[in-house]
C-alpha positions as CSV (number, residue, x, y, z in Angstrom):
1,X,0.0,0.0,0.0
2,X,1.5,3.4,-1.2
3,X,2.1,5.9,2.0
4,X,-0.5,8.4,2.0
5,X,0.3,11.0,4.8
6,X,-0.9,14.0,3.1
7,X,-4.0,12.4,3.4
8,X,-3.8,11.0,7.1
9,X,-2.3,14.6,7.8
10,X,-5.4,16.5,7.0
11,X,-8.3,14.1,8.5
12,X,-6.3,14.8,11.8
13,X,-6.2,18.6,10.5
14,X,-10.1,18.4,10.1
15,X,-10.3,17.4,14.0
16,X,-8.2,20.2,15.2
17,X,-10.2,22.7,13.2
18,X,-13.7,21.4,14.5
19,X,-12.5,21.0,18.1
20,X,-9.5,23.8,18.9
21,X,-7.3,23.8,21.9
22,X,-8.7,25.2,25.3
23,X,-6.8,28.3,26.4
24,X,-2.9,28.0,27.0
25,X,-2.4,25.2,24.4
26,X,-2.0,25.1,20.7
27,X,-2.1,21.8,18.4
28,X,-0.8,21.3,14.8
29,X,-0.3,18.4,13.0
30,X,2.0,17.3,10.3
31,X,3.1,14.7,8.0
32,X,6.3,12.7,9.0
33,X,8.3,13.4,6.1
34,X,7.9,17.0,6.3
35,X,8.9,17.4,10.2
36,X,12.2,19.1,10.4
37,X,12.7,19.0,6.9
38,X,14.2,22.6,5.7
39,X,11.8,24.8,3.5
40,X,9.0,22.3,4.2
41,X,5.9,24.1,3.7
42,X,4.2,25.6,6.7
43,X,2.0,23.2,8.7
44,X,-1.3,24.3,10.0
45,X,-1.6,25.4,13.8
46,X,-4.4,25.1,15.5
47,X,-4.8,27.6,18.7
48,X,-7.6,28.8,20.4
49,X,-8.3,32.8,20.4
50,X,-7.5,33.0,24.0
51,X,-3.7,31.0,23.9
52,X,-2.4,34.0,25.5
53,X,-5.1,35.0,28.6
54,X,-3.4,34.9,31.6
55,X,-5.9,33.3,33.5
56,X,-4.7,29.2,32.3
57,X,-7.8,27.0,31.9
58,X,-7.4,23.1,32.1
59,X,-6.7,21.2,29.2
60,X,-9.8,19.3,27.9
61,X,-10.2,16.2,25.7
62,X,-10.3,16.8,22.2
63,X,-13.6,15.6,21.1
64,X,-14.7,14.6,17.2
65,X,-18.1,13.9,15.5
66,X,-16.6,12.9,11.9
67,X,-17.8,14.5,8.7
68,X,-18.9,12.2,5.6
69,X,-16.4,13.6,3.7
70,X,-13.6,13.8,5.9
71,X,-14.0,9.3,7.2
72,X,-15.7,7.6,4.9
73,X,-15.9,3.7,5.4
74,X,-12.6,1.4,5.6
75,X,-11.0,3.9,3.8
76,X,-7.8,4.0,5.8
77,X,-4.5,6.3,4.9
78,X,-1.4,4.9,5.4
79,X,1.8,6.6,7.1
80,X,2.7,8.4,9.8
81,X,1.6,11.9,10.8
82,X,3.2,13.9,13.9
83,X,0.9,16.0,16.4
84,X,2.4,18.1,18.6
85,X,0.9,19.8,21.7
86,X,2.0,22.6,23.5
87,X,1.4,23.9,26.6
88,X,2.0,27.4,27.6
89,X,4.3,28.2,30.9
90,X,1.7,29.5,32.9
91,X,-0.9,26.6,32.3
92,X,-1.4,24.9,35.7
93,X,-1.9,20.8,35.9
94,X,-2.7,20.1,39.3
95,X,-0.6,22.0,42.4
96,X,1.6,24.4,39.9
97,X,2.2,25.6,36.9
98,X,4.4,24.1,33.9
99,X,6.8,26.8,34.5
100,X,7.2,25.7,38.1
101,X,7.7,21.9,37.2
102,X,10.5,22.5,34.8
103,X,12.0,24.7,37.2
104,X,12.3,22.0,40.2
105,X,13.3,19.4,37.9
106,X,16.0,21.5,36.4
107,X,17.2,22.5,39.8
108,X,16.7,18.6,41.6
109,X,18.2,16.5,38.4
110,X,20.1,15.3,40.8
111,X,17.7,14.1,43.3
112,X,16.5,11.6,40.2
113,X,19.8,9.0,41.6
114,X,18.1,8.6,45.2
115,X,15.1,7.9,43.9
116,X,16.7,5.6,41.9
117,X,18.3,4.6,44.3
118,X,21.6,4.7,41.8
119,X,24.7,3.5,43.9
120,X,26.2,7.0,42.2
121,X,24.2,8.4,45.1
122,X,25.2,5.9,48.0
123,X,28.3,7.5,50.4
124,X,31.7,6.5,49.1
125,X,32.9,5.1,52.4
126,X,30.8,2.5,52.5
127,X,28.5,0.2,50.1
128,X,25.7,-0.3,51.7
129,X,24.3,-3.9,52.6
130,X,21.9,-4.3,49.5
131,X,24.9,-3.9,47.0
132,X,27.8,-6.1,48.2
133,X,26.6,-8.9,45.7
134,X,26.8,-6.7,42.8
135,X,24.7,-8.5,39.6
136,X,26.6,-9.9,37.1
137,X,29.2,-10.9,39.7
138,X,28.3,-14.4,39.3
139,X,28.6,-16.2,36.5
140,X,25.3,-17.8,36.7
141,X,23.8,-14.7,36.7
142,X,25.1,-12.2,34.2
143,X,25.1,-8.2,33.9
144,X,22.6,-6.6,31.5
145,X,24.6,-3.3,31.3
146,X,22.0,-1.9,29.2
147,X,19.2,-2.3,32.2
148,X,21.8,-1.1,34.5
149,X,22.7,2.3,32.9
150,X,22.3,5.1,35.8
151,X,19.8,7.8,36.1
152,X,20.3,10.8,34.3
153,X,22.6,13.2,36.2
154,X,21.8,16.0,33.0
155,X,19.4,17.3,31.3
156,X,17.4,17.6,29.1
157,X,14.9,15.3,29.8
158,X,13.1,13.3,27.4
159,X,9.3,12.0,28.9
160,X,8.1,8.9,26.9
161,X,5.2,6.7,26.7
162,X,3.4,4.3,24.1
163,X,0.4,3.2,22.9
164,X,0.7,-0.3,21.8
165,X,-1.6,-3.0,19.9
166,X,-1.0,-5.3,22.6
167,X,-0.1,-5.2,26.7
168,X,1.9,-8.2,26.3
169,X,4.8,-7.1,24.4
170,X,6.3,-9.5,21.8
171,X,8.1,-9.2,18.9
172,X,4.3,-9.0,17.2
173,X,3.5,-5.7,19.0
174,X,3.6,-2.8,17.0
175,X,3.4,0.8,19.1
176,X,1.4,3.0,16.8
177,X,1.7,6.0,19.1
178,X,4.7,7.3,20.4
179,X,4.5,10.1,22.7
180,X,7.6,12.3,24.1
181,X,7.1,15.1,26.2
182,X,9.7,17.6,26.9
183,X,10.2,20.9,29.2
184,X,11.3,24.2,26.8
185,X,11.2,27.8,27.6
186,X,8.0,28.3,25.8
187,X,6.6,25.5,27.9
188,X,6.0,21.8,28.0
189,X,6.1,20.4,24.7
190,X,4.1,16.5,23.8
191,X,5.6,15.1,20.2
192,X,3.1,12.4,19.1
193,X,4.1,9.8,16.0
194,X,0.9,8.5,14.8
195,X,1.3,5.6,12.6
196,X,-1.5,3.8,10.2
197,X,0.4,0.3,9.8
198,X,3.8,-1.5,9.6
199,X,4.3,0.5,6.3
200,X,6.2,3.7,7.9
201,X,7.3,2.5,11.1
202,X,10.6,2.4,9.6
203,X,10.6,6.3,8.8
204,X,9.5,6.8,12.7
205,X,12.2,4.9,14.1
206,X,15.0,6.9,12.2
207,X,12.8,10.5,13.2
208,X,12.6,9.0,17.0
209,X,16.8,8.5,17.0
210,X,16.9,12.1,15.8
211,X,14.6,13.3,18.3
212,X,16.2,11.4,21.3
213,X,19.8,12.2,20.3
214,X,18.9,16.0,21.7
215,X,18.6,14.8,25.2
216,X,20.2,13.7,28.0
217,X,17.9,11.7,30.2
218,X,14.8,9.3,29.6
219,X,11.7,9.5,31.8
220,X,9.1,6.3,32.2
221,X,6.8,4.9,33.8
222,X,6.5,1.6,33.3
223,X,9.2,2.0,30.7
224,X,12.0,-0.5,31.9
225,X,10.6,-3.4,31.8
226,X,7.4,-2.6,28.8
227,X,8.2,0.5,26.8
228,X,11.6,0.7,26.3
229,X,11.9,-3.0,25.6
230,X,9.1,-3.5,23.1
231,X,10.6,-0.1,20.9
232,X,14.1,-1.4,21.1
233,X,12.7,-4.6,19.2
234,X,11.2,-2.5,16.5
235,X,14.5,-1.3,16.2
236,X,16.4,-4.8,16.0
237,X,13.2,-5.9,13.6
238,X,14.2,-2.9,11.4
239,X,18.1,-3.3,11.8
240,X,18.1,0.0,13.5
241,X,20.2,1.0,15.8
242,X,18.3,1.8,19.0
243,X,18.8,5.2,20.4
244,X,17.8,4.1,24.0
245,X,20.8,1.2,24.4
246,X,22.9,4.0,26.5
247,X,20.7,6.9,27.6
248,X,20.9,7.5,31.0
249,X,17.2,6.4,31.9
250,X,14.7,7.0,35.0
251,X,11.5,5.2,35.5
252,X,9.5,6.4,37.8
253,X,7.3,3.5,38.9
254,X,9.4,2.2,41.4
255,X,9.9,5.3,43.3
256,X,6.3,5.9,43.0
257,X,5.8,2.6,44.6
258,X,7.7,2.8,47.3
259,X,6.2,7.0,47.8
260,X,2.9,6.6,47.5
261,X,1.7,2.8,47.9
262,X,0.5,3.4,51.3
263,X,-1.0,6.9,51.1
264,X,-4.2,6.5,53.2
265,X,-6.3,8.8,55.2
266,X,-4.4,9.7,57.9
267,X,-2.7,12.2,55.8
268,X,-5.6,13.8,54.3
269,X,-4.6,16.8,56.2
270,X,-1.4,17.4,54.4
271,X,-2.3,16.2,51.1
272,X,-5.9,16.2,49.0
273,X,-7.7,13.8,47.2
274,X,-5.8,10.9,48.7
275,X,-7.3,7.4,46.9
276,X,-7.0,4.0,48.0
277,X,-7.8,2.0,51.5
278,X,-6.2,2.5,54.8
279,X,-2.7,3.2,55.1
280,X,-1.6,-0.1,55.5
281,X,-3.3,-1.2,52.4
282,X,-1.1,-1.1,48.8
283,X,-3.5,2.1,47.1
284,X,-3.0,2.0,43.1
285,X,0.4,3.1,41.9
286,X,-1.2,3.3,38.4
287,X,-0.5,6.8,36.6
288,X,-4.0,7.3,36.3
289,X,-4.2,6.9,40.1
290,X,-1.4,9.1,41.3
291,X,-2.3,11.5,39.1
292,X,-5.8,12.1,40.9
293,X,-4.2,11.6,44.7
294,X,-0.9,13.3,44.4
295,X,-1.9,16.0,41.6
296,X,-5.8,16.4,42.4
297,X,-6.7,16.2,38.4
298,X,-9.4,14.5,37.7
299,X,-9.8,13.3,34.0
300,X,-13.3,13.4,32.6
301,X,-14.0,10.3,29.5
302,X,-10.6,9.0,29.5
303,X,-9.7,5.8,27.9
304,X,-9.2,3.0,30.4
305,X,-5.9,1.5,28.6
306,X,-7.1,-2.2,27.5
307,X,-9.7,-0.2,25.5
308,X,-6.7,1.3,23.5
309,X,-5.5,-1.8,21.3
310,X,-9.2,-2.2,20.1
311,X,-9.7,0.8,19.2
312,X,-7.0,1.5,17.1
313,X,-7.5,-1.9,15.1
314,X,-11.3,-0.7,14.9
315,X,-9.6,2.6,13.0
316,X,-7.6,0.0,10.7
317,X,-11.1,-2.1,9.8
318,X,-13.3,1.7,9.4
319,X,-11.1,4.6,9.0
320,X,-12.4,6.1,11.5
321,X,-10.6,8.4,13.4
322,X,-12.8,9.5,15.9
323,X,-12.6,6.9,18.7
324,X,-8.1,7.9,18.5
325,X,-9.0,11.1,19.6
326,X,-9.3,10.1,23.5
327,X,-6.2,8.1,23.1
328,X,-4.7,10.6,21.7
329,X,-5.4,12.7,24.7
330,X,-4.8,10.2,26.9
331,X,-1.1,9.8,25.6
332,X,-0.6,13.5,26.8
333,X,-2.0,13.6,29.8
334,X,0.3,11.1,30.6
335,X,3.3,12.7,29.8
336,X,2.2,15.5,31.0
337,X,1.5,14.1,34.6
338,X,4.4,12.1,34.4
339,X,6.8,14.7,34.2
340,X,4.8,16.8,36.9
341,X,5.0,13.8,39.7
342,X,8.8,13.3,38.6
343,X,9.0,17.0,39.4
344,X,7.3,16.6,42.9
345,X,9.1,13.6,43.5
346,X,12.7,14.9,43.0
347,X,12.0,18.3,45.2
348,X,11.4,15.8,47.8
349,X,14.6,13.7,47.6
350,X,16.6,16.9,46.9
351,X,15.0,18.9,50.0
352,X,15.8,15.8,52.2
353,X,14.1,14.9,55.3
354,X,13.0,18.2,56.4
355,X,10.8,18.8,52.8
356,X,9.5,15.4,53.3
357,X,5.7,16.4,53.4
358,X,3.6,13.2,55.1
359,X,4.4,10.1,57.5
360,X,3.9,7.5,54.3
361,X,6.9,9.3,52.2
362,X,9.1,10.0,54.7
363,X,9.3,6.1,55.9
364,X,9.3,5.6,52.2
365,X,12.3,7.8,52.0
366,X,14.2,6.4,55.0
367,X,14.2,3.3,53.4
368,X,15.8,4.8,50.1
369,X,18.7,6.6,52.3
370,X,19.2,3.4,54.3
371,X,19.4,1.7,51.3
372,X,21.6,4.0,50.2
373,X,24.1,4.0,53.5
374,X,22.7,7.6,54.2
375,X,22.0,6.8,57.5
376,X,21.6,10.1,59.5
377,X,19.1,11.3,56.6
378,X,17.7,7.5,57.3
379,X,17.4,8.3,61.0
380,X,16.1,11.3,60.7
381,X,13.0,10.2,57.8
382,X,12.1,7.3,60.4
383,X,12.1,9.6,63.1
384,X,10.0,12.2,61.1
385,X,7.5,9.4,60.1
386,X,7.2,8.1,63.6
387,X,6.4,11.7,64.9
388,X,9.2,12.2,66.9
389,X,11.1,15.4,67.0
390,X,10.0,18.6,65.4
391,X,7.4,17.6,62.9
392,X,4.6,19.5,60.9
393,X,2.3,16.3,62.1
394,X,1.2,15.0,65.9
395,X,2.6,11.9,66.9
396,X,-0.9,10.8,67.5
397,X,-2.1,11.7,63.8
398,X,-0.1,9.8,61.7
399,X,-1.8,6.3,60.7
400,X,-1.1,3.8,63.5
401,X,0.7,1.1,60.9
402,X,2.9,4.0,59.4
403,X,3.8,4.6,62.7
404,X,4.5,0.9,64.0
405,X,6.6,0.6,60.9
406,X,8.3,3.6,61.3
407,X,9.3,3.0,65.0
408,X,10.2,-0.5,63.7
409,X,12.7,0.5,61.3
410,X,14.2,3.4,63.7
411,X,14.5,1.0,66.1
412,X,16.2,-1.8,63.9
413,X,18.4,1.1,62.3
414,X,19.7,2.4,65.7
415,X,20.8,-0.9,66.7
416,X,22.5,-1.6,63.8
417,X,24.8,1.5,64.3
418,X,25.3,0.4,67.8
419,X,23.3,3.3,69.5
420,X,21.9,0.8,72.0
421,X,20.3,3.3,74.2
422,X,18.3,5.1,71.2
423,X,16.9,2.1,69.9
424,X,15.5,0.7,73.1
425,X,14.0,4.3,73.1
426,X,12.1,3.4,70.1
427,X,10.9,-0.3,71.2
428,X,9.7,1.5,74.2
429,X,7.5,4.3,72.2
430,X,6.2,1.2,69.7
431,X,5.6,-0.5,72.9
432,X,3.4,2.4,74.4
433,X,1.4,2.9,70.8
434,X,-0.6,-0.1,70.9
435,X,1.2,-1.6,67.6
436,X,0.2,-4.4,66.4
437,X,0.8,-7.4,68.4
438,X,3.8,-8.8,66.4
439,X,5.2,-5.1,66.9
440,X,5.3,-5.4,70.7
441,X,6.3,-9.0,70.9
442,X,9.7,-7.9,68.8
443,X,9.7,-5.0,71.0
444,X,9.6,-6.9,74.0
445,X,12.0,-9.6,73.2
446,X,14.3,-6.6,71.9
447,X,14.3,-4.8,75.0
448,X,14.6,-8.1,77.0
449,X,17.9,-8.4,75.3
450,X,19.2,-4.7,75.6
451,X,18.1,-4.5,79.4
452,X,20.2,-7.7,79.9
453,X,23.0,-7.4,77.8
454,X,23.5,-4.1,77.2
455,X,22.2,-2.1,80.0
456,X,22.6,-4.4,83.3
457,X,19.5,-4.1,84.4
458,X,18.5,-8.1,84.6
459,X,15.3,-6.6,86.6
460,X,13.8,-5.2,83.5
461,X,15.1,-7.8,81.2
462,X,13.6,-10.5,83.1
463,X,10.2,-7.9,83.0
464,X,10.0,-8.0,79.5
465,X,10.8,-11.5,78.9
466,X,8.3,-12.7,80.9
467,X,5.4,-10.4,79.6
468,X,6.6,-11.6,75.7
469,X,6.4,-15.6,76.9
470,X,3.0,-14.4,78.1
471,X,2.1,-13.6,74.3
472,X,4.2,-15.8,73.0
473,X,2.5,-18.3,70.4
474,X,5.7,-19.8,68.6
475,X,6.9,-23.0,70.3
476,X,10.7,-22.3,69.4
477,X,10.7,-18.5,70.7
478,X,8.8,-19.3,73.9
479,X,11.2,-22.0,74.7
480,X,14.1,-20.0,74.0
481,X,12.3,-17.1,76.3
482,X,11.7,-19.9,79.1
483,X,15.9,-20.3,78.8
484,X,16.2,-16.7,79.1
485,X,14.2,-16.1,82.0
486,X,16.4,-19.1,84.0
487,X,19.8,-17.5,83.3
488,X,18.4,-14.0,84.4
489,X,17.0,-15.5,87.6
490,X,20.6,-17.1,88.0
491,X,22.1,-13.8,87.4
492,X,19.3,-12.1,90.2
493,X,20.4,-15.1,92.6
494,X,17.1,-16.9,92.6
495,X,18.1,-20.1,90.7
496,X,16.7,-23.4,92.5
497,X,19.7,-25.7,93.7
498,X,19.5,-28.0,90.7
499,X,20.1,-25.3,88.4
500,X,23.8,-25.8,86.7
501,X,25.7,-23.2,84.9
């Protein structure tokens, strides 16, 4: 089938024209062969009236009843067309405006390697315990260099996401929208490769290298172990060299996991439009999720994303264009929210401790500086979380399981730097806040230990010990309590005459 994107160019055209862009965002559309091309005729720009008003509305979905003459039956046109969005600086998407985001992210690039947790932002003098066995080590196990390649420590970054026929991935899975996103001075800029079929994916894949190849950083969600992958075997399937093999690259799912999985209502007070259970539960970590609890947008219509495959193979049987339009939209709002929760996300690991702004992410961070062998910025997140110290929160607001945990890990991070004293102070406050019962069995049996080995003070060890056997359910642990409790009556002078050392 001959490429047509002339053709493909202006029934997308005919959509901007009937539906134009909400106030602080302009749309145009192109055909592939003519972007970047020099003296390529001017492309059409679609704007609304208002683009410059101060006040910024929100961006809304692009919506299109097609004419007869513009979709007529299965009559599809082939190639690939590129859409570009932008969206002006002072065009707010949830807290702030695009300005701000590409402000903090310029300023906290950085603050992308702790979040990473990238051992080129754990201390030098010493590795911590999770990266001793380093992968690839072993012969049995060997190094993927190219999944191993650091965050980016420059910019600019480059925010991508696809639209796929498939949620699988395989060598048969063909991404017929490729969305970048990108920060400029004019504002945040979405750069959308619409393709029609196999026919022009090759003449994508060689625009995508040239368009990568201008930035330093790659920005995903999801993107390690689904995006990036599936376009890299487009690539190898079109002996193309991939542009992605070495770019330093960032996906933000994990971080976002480990942030926000256990957002719940006890921080309502500090954040809005929290979703998800209690804060013990695991809330959705889908982009579509965080970007209604940590934003506050609320997408009206969108396209739940195992309705997008169908619909673009219901395009390829009609011609009809009109069902695309909320993928289309959806692709953006994506990038869009992507690069504003990477921005919020790397203020907080760049502000440290004291910008940590709820319980939930500052035991989240604690976990990434232990991790990382930060441990006063550790001690001080798990302190934070647990409400101890100077904190914008009560001790008694914070969700009682965030604060178990948190106590917990102070606790068990104390000990482990020897600071005996400070972390019996921490089984002693999870003791007194009616944790769990696990919580204050490990407490008592921990104190038990530090009152008789550490501190001396066999009256108190052999007090704890004996309330823990009370509890104590496992066969094992209450015999090796029962032991415990003879040797400290030895050591208080009350052992029976048969006793033997």
């Amino acid at each position: 089938m001959p490429l047509d994107s002339n053709r493909l160019t202006s029934r997308l055209r005919e959509i901007l024209r009937h539906h134009p862009a909400p106030a602080g965002v302009s749309d145009e559309a192109r055909p592939l062969s003519d972007a970047g091309a020099t003296g390529a005729e001017p492309t059409d720009v679609v704007a609304s009236d208002d683009a410059a008003s101060d006040t910024a509305a929100p961006v809304r979905e692009l919506r299109y009843v097609p004419d007869d003459d513009v979709i007529s039956g299965a009559d599809v046109a082939s190639g690939c067309v590129q859409l570009e969005r932008q969206y002006d600086p002072v065009l707010t998407h949830g807290p702030h405006a695009v300005s701000r985001y590409a402000e903090t992210l310029t300023r906290c690039l950085s603050a992308l390697a702790v979040l990473a947790a990238d051992p080129g932002a754990a201390v030098t003098s010493r590795a911590p315990r999770a990266q001793r066995l380093q992968w690839g080590s072993d012969a049995r196990f060997p190094r993927d260099d190219r999944r191993r390649v650091g965050a980016p420590t420059a910019g600019p970054l480059l925010f991508f996401d696809l639209e796929t026929t498939g949620l699988s991935g395989g060598a048969g899975t063909l991404a017929f929208l490729v969305g970048c996103g990108y920060f400029e001075a004019d504002g945040f800029h979405t750069l959308q490769y619409f393709l029609s079929g196999y026919e022009a994916e090759h003449e994508l894949l060689q625009h995508l290298t040239a368009l990568v190849s201008r930035f330093s950083g790659l920005v995903t969600f999801n993107g390690r172990t689904f995006d990036v992958p599936l376009i890299e075997t487009r690539y190898l399937f079109h002996r193309l060299e991939s542009p992605f093999a070495s770019l330093p690259h960032f996906d933000m799912l994990q971080p976002a996991r480990r942030l926000w999985r256990r957002r719940g209502g006890a921080t309502r007070a500090h954040r809005q439009r929290w979703s998800g259970g209690s804060a013990g539960d695991a809330a959705s970590c889908s982009l579509g999720a965080l970007e209604e609890a940590i934003l506050g947008v609320q997408r009206f219509d969108d396209v739940p994303g195992f309705e997008i495959p169908g619909r673009y193979f219901n395009y390829l049987r009609t011609g009809d264009l009109e069902p695309l339009q909320g993928v289309f939209e959806h692709n953006r709002l994506d990038l869009l929210s992507l690069a504003a929760l990477t921005a919020l996300a790397a203020q907080m690991a760049d502000e440290g401790p004291g910008g940590v702004p709820s319980p939930h992410e500052a035991l989240a961070m604690g976990q990434i500086y232990e991790r990382l062998g930060r441990l006063e910025e550790a001690d001080a997140c798990f302190a934070r979380a647990s409400g101890m110290g100077v904190v914008p929160w009560e001790a008694d607001a914070v969700d009682p399981v965030i604060r178990a945990d948190a106590l917990r890990a102070l606790a068990l991070h104390r000990r482990r730097q020897h600071r005996h004293d400070d972390a019996a102070a921490a089984w002693r406050t999870l003791l007194e806040s009616g944790a769990a019962p696990d919580y204050q069995q490990e407490a008592r049996r921990a104190l038990a230990i530090h009152h008789e080995h550490r501190a001396r003070d066999f009256g108190a060890a052999r007090h704890f010990a004996a309330h823990a056997l009370e509890s104590e359910r496992d066969p094992a642990e209450a015999d090796a309590l029962r032991h415990r409790l003879a040797r400290l009556d030895r050591k208080l002078g009350r052992q029976s005459p048969d006793d033997t050392l």
